[in-house]
C-alpha positions in Angstrom: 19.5 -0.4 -8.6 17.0 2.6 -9.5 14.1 3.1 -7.7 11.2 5.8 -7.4 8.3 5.9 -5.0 5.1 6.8 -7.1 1.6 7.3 -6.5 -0.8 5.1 -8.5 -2.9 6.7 -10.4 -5.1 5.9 -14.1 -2.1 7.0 -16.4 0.5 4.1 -14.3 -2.5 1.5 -13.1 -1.4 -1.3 -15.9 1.9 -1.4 -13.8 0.0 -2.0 -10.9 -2.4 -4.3 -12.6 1.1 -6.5 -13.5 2.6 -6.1 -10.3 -0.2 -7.7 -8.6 -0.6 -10.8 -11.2 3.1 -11.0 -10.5 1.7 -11.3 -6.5 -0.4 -13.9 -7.3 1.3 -15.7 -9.9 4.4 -16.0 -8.6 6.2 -14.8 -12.3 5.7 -11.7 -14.2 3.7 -11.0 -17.4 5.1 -12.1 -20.4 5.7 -9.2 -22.5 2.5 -10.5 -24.8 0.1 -11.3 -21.5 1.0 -7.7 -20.6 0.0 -6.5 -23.8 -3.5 -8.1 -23.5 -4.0 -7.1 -20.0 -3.8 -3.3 -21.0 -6.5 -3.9 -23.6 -8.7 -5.8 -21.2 -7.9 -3.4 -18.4 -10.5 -1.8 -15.8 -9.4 1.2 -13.6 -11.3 0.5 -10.4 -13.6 3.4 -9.0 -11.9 3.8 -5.7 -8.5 4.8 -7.4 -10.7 7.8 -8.1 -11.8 8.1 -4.2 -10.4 11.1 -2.6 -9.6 9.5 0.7 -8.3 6.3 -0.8 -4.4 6.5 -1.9 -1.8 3.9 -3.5 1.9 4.4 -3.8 4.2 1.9 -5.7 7.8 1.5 -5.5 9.3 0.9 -9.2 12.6 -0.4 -9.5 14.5 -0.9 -12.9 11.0 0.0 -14.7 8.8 -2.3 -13.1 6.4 -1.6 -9.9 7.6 -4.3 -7.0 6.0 -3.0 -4.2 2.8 -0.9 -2.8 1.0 0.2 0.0 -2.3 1.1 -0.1 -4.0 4.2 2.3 -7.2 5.3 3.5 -8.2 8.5 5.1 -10.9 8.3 7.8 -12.0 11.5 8.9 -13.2 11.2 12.6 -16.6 12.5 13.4 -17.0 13.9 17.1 -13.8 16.2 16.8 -14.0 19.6 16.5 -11.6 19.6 13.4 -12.8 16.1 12.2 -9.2 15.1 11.7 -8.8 11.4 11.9 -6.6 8.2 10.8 -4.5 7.2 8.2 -5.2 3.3 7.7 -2.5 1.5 6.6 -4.8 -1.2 4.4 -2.1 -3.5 2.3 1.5 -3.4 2.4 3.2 -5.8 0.2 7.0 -6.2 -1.3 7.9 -9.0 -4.2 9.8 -11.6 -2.3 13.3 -10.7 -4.1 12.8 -7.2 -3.2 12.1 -7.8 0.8 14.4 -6.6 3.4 15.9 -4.0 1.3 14.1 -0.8 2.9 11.5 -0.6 0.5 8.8 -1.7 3.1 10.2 1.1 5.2 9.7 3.9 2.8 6.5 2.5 1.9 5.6 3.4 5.5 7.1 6.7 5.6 5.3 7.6 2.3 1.9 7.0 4.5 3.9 8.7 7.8 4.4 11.7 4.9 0.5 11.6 3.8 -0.8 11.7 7.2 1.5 14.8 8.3 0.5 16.3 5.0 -3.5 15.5 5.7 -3.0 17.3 9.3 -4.4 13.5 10.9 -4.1 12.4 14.2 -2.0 9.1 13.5 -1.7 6.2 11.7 -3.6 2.9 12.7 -3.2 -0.5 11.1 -3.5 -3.9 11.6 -1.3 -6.7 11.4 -2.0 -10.2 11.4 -0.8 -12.6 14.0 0.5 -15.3 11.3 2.8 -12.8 10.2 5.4 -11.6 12.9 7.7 -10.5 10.7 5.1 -7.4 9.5 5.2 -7.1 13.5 8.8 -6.7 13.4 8.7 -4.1 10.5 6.4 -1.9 11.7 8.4 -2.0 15.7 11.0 -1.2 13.4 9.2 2.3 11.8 8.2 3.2 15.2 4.7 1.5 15.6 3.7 0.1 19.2 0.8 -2.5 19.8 -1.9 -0.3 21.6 -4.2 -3.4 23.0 -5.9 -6.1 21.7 -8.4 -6.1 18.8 -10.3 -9.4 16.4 -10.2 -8.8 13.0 -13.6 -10.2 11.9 -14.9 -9.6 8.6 -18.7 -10.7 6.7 -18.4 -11.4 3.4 
């Protein structure tokens, strides 16, 4: 099996764009649907942010897994060096426990070392251990306890 880790970006978002109807869909584009989609396709703005990143993993020509990353510089410090946020990681089902989730994380392990941050922080939700057990496995420790509250 061939795969490459890739950074998202406007010339490779369509792959991305059917990778995550795949998500939701539970089936891949037909090869027509994907041809419409490109044609009706919006690039978001915040592909464009410089703190915001998104790296895929493509395997046999088709993206099947991505983690998205946000920089947050952190005001008060002398050299304003903050966090790496781990925002979305995600892996097509038939894909999972294969060590793609794992390079994933080293990708934003890689960006943060690269950015000169002080860490990574993420969250992970407690209806989904196994994300708990994937990042114990990459090294990650629980630090305390947090909500995660949202307003929509």
């Amino acid at each position: 099996m061939d795969y490459k880790l890739i950074q998202v970006g406007q010339d490779n978002y369509h792959h991305f764009d059917d990778m995550v109807y795949w998500r939701i869909n539970g089936r891949e584009r037909s090869h027509q649907d994907k041809l419409e989609s490109i044609k009706n396709l919006i690039i978001p703005k915040a592909l464009f942010n410089e703190n915001f990143y998104v790296y895929a993993i493509e395997i046999d020509n088709r993206f099947a897994g991505w983690i998205s990353l946000i920089y947050l510089p952190k005001v008060g410090r002398k050299d304003f060096n903050g966090f790496v946020y781990v925002d979305e990681l995600w892996v097509q089902e038939s894909f999972r426990r294969m060590g793609f989730a794992k390079l994933l994380m080293k990708q934003a392990e890689e960006l943060s070392s690269r950015l000169d941050t002080v860490g990574i922080r993420l969250g992970v939700n407690v209806n989904n251990p196994g994300a708990k057990v994937l990042y114990e496995a990459c090294g990650y420790e629980t630090t305390g306890q947090a909500y995660t509250m949202e307003k929509r």
